[in-house]
GUPAMAR-862104 format. One record per residue (C-alpha): x, y, z. Coordinates in steps of 0.05 Angstrom, whole numbers. Layout:
BEGIN
<r px="X" py="Y" pz="Z"/>
...
end
This chain:
BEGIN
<r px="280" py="16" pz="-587"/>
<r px="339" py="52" pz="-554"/>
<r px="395" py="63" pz="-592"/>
<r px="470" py="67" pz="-563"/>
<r px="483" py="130" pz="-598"/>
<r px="435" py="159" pz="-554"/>
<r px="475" py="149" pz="-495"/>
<r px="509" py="194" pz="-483"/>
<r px="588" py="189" pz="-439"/>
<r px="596" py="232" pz="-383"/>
<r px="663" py="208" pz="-365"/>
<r px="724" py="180" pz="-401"/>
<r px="764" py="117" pz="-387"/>
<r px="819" py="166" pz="-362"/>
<r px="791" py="189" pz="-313"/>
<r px="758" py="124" pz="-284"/>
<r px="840" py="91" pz="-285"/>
<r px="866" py="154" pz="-252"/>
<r px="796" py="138" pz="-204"/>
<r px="811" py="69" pz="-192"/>
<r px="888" py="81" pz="-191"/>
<r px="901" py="27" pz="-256"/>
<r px="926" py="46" pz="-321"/>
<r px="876" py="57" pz="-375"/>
<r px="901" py="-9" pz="-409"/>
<r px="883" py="-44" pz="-348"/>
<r px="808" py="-11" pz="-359"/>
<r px="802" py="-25" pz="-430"/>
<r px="823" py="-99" pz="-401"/>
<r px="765" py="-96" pz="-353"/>
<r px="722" py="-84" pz="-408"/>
<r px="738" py="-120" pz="-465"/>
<r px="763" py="-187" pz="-427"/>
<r px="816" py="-189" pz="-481"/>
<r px="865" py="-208" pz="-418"/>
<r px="851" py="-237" pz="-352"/>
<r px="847" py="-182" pz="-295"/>
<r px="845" py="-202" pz="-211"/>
<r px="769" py="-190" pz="-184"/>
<r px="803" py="-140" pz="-134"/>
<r px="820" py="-97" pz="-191"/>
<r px="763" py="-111" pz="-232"/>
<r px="716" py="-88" pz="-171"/>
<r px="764" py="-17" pz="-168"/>
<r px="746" py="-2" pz="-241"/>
<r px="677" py="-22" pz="-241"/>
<r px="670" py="21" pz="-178"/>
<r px="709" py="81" pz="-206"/>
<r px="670" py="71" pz="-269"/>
<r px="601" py="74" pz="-232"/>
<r px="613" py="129" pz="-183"/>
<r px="644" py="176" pz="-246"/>
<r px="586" py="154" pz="-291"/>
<r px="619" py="119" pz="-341"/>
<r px="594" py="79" pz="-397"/>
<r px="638" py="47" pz="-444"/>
<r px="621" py="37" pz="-524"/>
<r px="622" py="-35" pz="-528"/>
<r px="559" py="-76" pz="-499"/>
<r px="490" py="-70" pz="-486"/>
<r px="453" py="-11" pz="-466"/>
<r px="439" py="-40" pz="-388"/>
<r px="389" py="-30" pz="-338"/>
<r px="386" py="-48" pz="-269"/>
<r px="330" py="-61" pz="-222"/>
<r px="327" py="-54" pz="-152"/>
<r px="271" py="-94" pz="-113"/>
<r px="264" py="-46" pz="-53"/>
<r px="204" py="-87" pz="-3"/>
<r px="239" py="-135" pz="45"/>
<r px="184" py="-184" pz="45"/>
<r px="193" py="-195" pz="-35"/>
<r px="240" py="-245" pz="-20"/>
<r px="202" py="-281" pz="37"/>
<r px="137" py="-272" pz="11"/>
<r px="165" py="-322" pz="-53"/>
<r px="190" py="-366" pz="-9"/>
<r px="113" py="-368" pz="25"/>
<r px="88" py="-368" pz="-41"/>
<r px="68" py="-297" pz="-60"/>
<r px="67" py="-287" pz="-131"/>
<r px="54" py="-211" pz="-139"/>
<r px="125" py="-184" pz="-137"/>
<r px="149" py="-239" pz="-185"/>
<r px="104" py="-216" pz="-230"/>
<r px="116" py="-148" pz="-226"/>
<r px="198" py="-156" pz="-234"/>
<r px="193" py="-216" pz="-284"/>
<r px="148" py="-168" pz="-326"/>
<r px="191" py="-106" pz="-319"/>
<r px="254" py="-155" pz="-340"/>
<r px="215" py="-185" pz="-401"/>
<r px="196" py="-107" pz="-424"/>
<r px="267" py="-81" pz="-417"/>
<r px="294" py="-137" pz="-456"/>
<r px="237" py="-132" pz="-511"/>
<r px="262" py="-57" pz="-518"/>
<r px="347" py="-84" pz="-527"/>
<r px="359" py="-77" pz="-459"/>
<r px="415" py="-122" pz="-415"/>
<r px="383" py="-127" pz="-347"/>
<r px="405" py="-153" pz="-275"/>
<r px="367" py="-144" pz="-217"/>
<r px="380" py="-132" pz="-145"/>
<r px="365" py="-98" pz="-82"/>
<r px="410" py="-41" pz="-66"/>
<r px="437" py="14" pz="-97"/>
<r px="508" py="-11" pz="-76"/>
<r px="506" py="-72" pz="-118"/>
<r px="501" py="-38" pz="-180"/>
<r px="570" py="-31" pz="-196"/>
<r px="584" py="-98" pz="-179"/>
<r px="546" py="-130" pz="-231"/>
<r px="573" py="-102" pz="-302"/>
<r px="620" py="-50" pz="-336"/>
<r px="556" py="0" pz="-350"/>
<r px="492" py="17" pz="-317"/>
<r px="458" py="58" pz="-370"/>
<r px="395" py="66" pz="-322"/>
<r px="351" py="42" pz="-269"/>
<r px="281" py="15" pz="-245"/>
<r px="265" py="19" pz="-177"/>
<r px="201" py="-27" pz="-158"/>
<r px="161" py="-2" pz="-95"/>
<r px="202" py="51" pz="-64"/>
<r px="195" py="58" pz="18"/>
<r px="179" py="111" pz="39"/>
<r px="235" py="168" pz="23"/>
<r px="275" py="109" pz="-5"/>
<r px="339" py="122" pz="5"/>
<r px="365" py="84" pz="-59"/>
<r px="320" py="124" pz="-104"/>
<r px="343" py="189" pz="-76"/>
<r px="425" py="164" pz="-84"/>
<r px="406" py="148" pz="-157"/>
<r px="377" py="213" pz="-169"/>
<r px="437" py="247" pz="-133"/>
<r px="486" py="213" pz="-190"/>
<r px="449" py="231" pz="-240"/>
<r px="420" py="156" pz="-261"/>
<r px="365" py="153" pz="-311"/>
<r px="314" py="124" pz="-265"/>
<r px="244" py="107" pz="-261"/>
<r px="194" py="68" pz="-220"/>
<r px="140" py="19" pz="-200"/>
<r px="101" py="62" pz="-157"/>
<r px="109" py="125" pz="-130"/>
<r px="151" py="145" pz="-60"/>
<r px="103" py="169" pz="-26"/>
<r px="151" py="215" pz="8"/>
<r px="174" py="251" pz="-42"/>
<r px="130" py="297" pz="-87"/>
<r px="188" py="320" pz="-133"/>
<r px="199" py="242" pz="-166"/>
<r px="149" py="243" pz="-218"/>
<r px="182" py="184" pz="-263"/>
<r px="138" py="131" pz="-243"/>
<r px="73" py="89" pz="-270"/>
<r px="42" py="40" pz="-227"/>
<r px="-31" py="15" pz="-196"/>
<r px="-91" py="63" pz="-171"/>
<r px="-89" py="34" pz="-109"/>
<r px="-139" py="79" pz="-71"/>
<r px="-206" py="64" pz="-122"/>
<r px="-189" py="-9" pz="-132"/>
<r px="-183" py="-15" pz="-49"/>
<r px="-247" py="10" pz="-49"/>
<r px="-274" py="-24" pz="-91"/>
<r px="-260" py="-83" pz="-53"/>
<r px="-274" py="-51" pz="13"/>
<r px="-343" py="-35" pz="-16"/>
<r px="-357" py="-106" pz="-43"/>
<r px="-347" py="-133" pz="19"/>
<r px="-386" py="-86" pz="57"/>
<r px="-438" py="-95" pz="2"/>
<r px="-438" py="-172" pz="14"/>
<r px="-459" py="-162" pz="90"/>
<r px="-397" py="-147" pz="128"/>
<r px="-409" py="-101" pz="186"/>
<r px="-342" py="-113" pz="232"/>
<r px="-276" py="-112" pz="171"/>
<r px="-219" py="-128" pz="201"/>
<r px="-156" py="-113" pz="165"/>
<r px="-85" py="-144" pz="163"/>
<r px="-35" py="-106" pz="137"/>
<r px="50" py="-118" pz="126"/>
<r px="104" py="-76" pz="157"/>
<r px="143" py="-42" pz="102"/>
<r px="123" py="38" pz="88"/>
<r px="108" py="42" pz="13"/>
<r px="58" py="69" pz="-25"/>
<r px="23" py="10" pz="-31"/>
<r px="15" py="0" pz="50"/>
<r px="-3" py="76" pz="58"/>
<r px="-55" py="75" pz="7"/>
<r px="-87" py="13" pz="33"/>
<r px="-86" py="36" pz="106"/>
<r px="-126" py="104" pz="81"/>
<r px="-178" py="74" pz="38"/>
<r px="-198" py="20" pz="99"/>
<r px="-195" py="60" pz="144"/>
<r px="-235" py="128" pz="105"/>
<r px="-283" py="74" pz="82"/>
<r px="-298" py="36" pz="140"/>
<r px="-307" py="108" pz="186"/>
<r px="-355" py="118" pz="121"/>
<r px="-389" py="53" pz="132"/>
<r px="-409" py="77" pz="204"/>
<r px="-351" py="21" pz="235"/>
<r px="-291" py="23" pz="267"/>
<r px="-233" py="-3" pz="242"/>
<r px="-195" py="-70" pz="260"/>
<r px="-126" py="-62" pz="244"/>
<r px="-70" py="-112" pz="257"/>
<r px="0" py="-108" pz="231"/>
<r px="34" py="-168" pz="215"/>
<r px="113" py="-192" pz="202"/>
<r px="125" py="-205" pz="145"/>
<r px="182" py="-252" pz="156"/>
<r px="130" py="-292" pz="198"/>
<r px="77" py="-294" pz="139"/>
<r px="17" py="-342" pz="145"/>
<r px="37" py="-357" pz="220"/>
<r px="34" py="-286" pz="244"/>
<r px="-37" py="-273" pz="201"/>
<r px="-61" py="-336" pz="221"/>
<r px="-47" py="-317" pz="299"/>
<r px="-73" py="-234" pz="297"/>
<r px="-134" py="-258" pz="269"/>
<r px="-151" py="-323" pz="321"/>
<r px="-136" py="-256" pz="371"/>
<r px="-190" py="-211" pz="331"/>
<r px="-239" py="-270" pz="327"/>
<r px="-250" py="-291" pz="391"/>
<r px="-259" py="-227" pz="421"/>
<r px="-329" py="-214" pz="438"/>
<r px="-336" py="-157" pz="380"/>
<r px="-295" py="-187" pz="330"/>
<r px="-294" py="-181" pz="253"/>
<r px="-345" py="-216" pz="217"/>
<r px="-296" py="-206" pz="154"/>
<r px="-222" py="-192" pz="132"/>
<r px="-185" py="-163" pz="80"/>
<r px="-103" py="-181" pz="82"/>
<r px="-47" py="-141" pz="45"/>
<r px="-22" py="-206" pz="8"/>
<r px="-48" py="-277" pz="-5"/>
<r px="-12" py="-314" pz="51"/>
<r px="-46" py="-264" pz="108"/>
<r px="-112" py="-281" pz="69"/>
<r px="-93" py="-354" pz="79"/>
<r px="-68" py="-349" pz="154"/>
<r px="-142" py="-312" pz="168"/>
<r px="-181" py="-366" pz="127"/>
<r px="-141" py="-417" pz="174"/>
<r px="-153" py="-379" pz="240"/>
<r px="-233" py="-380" pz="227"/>
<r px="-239" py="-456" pz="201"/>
<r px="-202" py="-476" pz="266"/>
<r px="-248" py="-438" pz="303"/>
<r px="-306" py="-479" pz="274"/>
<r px="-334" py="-413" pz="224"/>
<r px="-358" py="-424" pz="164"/>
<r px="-332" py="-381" pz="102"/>
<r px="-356" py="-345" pz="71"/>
<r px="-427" py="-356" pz="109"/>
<r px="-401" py="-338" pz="190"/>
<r px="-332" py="-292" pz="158"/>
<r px="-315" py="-263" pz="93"/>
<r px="-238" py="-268" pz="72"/>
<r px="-205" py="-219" pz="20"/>
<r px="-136" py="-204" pz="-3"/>
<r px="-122" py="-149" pz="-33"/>
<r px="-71" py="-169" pz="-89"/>
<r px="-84" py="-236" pz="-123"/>
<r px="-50" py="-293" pz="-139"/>
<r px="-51" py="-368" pz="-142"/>
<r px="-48" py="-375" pz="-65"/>
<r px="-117" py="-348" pz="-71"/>
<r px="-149" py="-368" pz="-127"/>
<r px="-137" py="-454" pz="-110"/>
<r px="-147" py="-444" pz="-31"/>
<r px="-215" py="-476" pz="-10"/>
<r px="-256" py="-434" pz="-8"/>
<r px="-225" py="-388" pz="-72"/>
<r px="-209" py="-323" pz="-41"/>
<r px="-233" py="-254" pz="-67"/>
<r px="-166" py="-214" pz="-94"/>
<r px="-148" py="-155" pz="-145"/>
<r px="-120" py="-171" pz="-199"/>
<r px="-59" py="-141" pz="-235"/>
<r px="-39" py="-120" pz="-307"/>
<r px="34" py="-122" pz="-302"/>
<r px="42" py="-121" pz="-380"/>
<r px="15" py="-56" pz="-389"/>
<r px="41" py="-29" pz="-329"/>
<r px="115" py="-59" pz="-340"/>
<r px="107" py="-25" pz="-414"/>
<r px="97" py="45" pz="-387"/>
<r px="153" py="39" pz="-340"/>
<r px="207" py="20" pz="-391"/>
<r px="175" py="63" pz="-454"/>
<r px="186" py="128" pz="-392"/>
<r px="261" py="96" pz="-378"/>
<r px="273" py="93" pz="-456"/>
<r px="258" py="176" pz="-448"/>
<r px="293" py="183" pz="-388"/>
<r px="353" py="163" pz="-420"/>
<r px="347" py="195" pz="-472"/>
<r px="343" py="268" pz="-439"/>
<r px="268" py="271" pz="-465"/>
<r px="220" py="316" pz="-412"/>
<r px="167" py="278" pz="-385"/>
<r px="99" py="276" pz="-424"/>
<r px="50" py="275" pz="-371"/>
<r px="29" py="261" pz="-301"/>
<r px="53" py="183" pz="-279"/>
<r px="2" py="136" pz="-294"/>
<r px="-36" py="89" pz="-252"/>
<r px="-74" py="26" pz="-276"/>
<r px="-128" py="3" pz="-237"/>
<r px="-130" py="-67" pz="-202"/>
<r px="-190" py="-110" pz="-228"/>
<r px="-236" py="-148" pz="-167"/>
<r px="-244" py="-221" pz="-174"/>
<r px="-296" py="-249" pz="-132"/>
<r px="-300" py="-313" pz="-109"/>
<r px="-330" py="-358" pz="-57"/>
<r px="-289" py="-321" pz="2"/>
<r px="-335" py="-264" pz="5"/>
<r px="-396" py="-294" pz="-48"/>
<r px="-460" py="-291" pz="7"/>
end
């Protein structure tokens, strides 16, 4: 468990007052909340305190995490469970291991939420995130869920083998009968998108057909799925099976083809590829991958603990495979 003697101060509170342009009494005020101080100043010396790298004595060793995808938040309000799973594990790990933790969604906000930020979790970078690169320009110990996938360099990460357990649902489905996949994907550029975007499309080339692919807005959810994939299915050629990025595309498809009088999984084959409740109780119960967040949300704080600490890392980043589940959706 980290200890607060391994943290280390880069910065004293002299320099974060002559920073924020307050006396150091007014800091050690900030901090101890021995005497009331304005928010205006209180913002100033949590600022100065961030940007200098300070971390005072008193409190918890803290860790913030930033929840990069856009659609995190909509998807919950649709009903997507995979990114509260992934952040509620990552909070429950950190605080096992004695860690304070707040969570947001820029790197901006990180000063505005306590007197320390001792470190950092990023959870699905975008592509060449922006925030992950600023925290590695100060200096934050930071880690994350998945990799960028454009940038080589950041090697801190553990997260899901996207590309085998795609195709392993890619495969299934093909193995079941499919012969036209279609594929709905989201909008955001992550690892996760990229990686399922080359294993349909390598595997479906492989298969001897051509791929269907649709991208859908995420801020429109089941709405937008449900509306690409009436377009795919009553086109002459269309899909005679879908896989979705998330659980409320799966349901817009499964919608789209019982509207249109087809019979699942006997006339078209749904998928999604990350699980969740929205799949498992639909009717039929669509096929998804499964995650292991525990032992995924373990890796990523025992590398942060190291981080921290100044340790080197061990090895090359983990990835934990994605388990299928198959259900009626795609059971021929």
């Amino acid at each position: 468990m980290i200890s607060k003697d391994q943290i280390q101060m880069s910065s004293t509170m002299t320099e974060v007052a002559r920073r924020a342009g307050v006396s150091p009494a007014t800091v050690s005020q900030v901090y101890s909340g021995n005497r009331p101080v304005s928010d205006a100043t209180r913002q100033c010396v949590l600022e100065a305190a961030w940007a200098l790298g300070y971390k005072p004595h008193q409190g918890k060793p803290t860790v913030g995490l930033l929840v990069r995808p856009d659609e995190a938040l909509s998807g919950f309000q649709f009903g997507t469970t995979s990114f509260a799973e992934i952040t509620g594990s990552v909070t429950l790990a950190c605080l096992n291991r004695g860690f304070k933790v707040f969570t947001c969604q820029e790197v901006d906000e990180l000063a505005q939420h306590g007197p320390r930020v001792d470190g950092c979790v990023v959870l699905h970078p975008n592509f060449r995130d922006e925030a992950l690169e600023e925290l590695e320009r100060r200096g934050t110990p930071t880690v994350a869920f998945d990799p960028d996938p454009g940038s080589r360099k950041f090697r801190w990460w553990a997260g899901f083998d996207y590309p085998k357990s795609f195709a392993s649902l890619v495969e299934h489905l093909f193995d079941a009968g499919a012969r036209r996949l279609a594929a709905l994907v989201g909008q955001t550029d992550n690892n996760y998108r990229r990686s399922l975007l080359w294993t349909y499309t390598s595997t479906v080339t492989r298969r001897g057909a051509r791929p269907l692919l649709r991208m859908i807005d995420n801020r429109k959810g089941q709405v937008a799925a449900e509306e690409a994939c009436r377009e795919l299915l009553l086109q002459s050629d269309g899909p005679d099976a879908v896989v979705t990025s998330s659980s409320v595309f799966a349901l817009g498809a499964l919608n789209a083809a019982t509207e249109l009088g087809l019979t699942v999984p006997k006339d078209f084959m749904v998928a999604t590829v990350l699980d969740g409740p929205l799949a498992e109780y639909a009717t039929p119960p669509i096929t998804g991958l499964r995650m292991d967040t525990t032992a995924t949300a373990a890796q990523i704080v025992k590398l942060l603990e190291m981080r921290i600490c100044g340790d080197r890392l061990p090895s090359d980043p983990q990835a934990f495979p994605l388990n299928l589940q198959v259900r009626e959706s795609s059971s021929r």
